[in-house]
C-alpha positions as CSV (number, residue, x, y, z in Angstrom):
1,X,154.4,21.3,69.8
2,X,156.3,23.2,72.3
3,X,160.0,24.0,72.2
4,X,160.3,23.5,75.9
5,X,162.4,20.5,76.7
6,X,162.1,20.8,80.5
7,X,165.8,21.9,80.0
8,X,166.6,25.6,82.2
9,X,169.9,26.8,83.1
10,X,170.0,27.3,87.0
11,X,169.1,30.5,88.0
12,X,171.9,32.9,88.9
13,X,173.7,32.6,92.2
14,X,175.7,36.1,92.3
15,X,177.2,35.1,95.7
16,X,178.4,32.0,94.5
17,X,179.4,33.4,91.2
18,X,181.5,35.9,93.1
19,X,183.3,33.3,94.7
20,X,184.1,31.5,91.3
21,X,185.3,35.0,89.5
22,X,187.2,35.7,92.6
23,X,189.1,31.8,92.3
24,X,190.0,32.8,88.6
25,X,191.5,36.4,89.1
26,X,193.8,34.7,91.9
27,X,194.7,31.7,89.4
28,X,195.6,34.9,86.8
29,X,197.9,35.9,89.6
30,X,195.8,38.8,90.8
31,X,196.2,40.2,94.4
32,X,192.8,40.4,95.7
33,X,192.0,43.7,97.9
34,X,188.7,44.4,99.0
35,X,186.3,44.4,96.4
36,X,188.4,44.5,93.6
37,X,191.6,42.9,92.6
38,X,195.9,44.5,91.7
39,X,198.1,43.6,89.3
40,X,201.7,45.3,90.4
41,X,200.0,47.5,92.7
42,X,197.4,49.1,90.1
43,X,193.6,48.4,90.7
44,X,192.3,46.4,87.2
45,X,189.0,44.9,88.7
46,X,186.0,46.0,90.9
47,X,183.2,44.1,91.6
48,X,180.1,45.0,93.9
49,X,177.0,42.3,94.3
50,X,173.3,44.3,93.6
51,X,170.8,41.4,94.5
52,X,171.0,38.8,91.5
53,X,173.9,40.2,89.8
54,X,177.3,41.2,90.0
55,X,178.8,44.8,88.7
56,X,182.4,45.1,87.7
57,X,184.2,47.3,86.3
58,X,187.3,46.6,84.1
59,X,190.4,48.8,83.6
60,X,190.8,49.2,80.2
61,X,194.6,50.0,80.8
62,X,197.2,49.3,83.4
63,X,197.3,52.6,85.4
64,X,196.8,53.9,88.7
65,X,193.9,56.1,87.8
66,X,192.4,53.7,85.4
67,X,189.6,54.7,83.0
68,X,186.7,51.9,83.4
69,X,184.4,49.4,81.2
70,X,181.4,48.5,83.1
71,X,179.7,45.2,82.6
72,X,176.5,43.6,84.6
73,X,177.2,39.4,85.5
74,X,173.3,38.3,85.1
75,X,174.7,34.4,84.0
76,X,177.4,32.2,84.1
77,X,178.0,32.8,80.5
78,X,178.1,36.6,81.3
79,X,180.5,35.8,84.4
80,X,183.3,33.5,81.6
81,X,182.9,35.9,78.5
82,X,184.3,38.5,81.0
83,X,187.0,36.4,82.7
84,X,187.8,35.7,78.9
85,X,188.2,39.2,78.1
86,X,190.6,39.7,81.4
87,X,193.0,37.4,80.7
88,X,193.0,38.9,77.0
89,X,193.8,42.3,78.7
90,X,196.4,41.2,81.1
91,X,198.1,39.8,78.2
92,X,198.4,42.8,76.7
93,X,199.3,44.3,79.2
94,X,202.2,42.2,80.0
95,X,203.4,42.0,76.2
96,X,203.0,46.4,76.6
97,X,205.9,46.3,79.3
């Protein structure tokens, strides 16, 4: 008996994707500049599409140089555990001021 139920996730659309993550760092009140995205003037995401997937990169604190975490969007679960761990960082970042 197979465990296939006919049942696949869609495959990965990073275009489309990149549209989606860039709707919810606006609705997190980031300013969107080029390929990345500001909070009070200091760069906190970067994102680049490479074929079927998106790389961003993550300040792990609020400063103008920031030091990075780089993460690989291969799925939509990939693309909301990482808006997930945004808005945890900008809340600490806003309770750090």
């Amino acid at each position: 008996m197979s465990d296939d139920w006919g049942f696949a996730p869609p495959p990965f659309d990073a275009e489309q994707a990149l549209v989606q993550l860039r709707r919810a760092l606006r609705d997190l009140q980031l300013a969107e500049r080029g390929n990345g995205a500001e909070l009070r003037g200091k760069r906190v995401v970067e994102w680049q599409v490479d074929g079927s997937t998106i790389q961003l990169r993550i300040a792990r604190r609020l400063a103008i140089t920031p030091e990075w975490d780089k993460a690989t969007l291969r799925s939509a679960a990939d693309q909301r555990k990482w808006v997930d761990e945004i808005k945890k960082r900008l809340a600490r970042w806003q309770n750090d001021d």
